[in-house]
LUMTORVEX-442477 format. One record per residue (C-alpha): chain; x, y, z; residue in three letters. Coordinates in steps of 0.05 Angstrom, whole numbers, plus 5000, padded with zeros to 4 digits. Layout:
REM LUMTORVEX-442477
<r 'A' <X Y Z> 'ALA'>,
...
This chain:
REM LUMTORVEX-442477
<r 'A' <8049 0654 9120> 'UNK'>,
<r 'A' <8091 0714 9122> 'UNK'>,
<r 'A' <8138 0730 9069> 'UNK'>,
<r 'A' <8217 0753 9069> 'UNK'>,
<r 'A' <8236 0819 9053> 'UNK'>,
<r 'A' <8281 0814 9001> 'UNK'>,
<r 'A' <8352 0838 9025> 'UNK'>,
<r 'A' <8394 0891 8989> 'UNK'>,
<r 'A' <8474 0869 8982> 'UNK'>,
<r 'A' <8532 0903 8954> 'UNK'>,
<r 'A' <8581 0875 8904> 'UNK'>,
<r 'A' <8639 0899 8862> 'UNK'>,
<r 'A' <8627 0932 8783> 'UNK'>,
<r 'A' <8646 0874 8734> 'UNK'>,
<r 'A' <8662 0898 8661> 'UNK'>,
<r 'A' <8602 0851 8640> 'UNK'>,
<r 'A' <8558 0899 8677> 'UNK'>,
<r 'A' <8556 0956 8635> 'UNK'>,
<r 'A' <8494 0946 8591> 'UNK'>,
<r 'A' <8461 0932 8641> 'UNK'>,
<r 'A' <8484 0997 8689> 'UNK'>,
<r 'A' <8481 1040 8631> 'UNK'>,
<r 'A' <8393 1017 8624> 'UNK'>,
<r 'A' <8394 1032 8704> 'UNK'>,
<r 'A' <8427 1102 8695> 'UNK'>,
<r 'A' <8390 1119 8631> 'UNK'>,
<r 'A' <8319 1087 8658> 'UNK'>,
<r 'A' <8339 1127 8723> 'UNK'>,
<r 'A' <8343 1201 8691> 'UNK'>,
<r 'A' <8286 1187 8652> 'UNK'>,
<r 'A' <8237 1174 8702> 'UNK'>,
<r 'A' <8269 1198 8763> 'UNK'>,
<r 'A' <8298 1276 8740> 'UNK'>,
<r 'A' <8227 1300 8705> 'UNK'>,
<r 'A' <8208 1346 8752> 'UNK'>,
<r 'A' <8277 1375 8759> 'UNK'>,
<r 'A' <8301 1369 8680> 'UNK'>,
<r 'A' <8265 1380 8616> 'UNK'>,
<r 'A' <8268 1327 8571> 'UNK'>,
<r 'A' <8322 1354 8520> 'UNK'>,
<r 'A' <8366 1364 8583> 'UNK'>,
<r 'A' <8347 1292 8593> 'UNK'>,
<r 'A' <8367 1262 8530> 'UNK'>,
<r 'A' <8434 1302 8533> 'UNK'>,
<r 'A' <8442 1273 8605> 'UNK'>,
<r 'A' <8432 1190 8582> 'UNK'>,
<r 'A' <8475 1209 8511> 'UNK'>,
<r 'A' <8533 1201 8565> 'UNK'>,
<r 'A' <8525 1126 8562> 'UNK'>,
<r 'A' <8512 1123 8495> 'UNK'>,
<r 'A' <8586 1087 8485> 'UNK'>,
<r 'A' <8583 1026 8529> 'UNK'>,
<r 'A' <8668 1022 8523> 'UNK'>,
<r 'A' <8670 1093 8544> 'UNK'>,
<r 'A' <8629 1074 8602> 'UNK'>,
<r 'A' <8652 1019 8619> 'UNK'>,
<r 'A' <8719 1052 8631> 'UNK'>,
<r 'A' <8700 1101 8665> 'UNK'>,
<r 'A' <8666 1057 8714> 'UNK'>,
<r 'A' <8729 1007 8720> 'UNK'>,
<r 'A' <8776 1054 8737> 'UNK'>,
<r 'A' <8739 1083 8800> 'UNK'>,
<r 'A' <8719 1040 8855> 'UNK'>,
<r 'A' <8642 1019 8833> 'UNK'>,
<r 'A' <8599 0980 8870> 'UNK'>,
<r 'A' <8528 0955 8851> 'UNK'>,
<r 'A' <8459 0942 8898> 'UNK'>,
<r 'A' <8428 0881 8885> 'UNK'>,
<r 'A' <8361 0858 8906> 'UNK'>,
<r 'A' <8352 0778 8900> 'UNK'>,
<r 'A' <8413 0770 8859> 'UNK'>,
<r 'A' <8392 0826 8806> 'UNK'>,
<r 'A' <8433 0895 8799> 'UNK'>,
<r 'A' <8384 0956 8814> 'UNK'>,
<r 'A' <8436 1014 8831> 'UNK'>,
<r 'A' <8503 1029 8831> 'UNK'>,
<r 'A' <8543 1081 8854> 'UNK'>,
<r 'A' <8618 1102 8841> 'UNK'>,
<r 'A' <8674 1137 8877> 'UNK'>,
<r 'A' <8736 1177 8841> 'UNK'>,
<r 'A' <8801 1181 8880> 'UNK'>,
<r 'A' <8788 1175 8953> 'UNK'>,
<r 'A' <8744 1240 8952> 'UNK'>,
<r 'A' <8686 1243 8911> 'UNK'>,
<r 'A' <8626 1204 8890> 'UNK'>,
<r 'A' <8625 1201 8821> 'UNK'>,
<r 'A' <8554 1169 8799> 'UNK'>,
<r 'A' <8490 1150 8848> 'UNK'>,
<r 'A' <8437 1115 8804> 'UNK'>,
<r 'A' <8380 1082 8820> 'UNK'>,
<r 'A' <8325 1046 8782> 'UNK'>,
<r 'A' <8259 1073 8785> 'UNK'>,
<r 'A' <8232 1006 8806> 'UNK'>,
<r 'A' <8273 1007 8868> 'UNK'>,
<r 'A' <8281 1075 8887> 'UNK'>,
<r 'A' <8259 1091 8959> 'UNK'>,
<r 'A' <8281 1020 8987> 'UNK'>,
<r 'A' <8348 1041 9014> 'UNK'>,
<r 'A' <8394 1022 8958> 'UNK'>,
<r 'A' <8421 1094 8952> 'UNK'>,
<r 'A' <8428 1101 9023> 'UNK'>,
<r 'A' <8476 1035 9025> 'UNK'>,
<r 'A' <8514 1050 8971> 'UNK'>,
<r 'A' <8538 1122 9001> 'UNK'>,
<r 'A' <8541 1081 9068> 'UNK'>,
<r 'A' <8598 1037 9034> 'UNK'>,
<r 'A' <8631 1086 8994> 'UNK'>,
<r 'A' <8634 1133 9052> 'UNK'>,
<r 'A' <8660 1080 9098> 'UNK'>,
<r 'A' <8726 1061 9036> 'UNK'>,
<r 'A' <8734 1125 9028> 'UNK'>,
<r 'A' <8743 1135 9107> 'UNK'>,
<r 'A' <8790 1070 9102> 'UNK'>,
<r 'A' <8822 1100 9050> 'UNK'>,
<r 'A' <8844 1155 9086> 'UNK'>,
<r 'A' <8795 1212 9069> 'UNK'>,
<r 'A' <8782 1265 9110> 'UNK'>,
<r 'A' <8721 1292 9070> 'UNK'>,
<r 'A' <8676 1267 9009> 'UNK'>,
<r 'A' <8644 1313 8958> 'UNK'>,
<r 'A' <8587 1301 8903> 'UNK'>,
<r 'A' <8566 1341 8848> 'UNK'>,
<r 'A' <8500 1328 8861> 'UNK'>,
<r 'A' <8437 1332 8810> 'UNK'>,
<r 'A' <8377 1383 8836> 'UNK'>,
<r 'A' <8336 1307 8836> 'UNK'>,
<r 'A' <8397 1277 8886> 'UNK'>,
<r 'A' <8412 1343 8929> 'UNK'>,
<r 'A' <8360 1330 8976> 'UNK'>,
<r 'A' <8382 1260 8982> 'UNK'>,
<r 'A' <8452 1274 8998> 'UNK'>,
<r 'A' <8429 1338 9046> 'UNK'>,
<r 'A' <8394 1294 9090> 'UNK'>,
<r 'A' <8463 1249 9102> 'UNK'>,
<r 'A' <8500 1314 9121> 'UNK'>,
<r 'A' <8520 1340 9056> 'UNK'>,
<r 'A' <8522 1416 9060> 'UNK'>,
<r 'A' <8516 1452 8990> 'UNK'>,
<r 'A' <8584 1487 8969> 'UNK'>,
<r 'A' <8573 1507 8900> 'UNK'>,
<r 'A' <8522 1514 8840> 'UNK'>,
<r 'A' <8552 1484 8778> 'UNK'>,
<r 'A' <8534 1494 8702> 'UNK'>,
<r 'A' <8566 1441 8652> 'UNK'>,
<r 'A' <8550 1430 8583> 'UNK'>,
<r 'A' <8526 1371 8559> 'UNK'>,
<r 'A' <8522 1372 8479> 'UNK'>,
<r 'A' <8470 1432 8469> 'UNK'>,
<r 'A' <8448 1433 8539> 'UNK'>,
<r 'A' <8460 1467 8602> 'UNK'>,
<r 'A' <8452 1426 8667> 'UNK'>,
<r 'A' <8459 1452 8732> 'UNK'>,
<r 'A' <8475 1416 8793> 'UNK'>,
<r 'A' <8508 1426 8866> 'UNK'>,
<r 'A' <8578 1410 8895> 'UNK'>,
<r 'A' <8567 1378 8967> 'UNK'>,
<r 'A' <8618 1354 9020> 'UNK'>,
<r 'A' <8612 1317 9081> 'UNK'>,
<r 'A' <8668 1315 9133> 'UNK'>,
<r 'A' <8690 1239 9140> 'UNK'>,
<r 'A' <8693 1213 9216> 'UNK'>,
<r 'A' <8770 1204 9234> 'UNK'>,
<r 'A' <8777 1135 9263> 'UNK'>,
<r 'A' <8833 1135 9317> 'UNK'>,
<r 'A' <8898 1112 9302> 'UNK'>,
<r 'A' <8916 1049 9343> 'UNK'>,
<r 'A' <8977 1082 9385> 'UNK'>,
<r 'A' <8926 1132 9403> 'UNK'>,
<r 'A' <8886 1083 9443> 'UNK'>,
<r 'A' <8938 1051 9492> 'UNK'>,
């Protein structure tokens, strides 16, 4: 008897969410950045969600949507303004199974609708690859400081597709 692939959907960010996308983002860096972060960089990195109202808010006011596979949250992904994608995270258990890929999908598609001609990232050394392979081209290398620790990362843009404008079709 064959089995059903369990479907990825999308949903909106609900403020009731944010424990549980703050264990996604923290379990995320964690297991996901090693090869690309040492492990105080690492902590410094997951202290960011260390205040769940902070979080929370910062999630609520950008446009945040969440992967689910059967019904649970596994990823989530926001975007700032119209023009830039704010957080990708996925949880180890489901990386690889496209729930990255359909988050930027929808985000670049509302950001399209939104008007947008272009969409950056500041993307982590882990994620450039990621975003490269979508058409991302590497503008920048970026520093920041995150309590003692330097992490470096890379702004990327992608040119949105302009969708006609209806007069220009008759």
């Amino acid at each position: 008897m064959a089995t059903a692939t369990p479907k990825l959907a999308l949903r909106p960010f609900l403020p009731t969410d944010a424990p549980l996308l703050a264990e996604i983002f923290r379990e995320s860096v964690l297991e996901l950045t090693a090869d690309d972060y040492s492990e105080a960089q690492q902590q410094a990195w997951i202290s960011r969600v260390d205040d769940l109202e902070v979080f929370a808010g910062r999630l609520g006011k950008q446009l945040t949507l969440i992967a689910t596979l059967e019904g649970s949250p596994v990823a989530f992904a926001s975007l700032a303004g119209n023009t830039k994608i704010d957080m990708l995270f996925v949880h180890p258990a489901a990386a690889g199974q496209g729930a990255a890929a359909l988050l930027v999908d929808a985000l670049e598609k509302l950001a399209g609708a939104r008007g947008a001609e272009k969409l950056t990232v500041d993307a982590s050394d882990t994620a450039r690859g990621f975003f490269e392979k979508r058409g991302y081209t590497a503008q920048q290398r970026n520093s920041i400081s995150v309590g003692d620790e330097w992490l470096a990362n890379t702004t990327l843009s992608k040119a949105l597709v302009a969708k006609p404008e209806a007069s220009k079709l008759s």
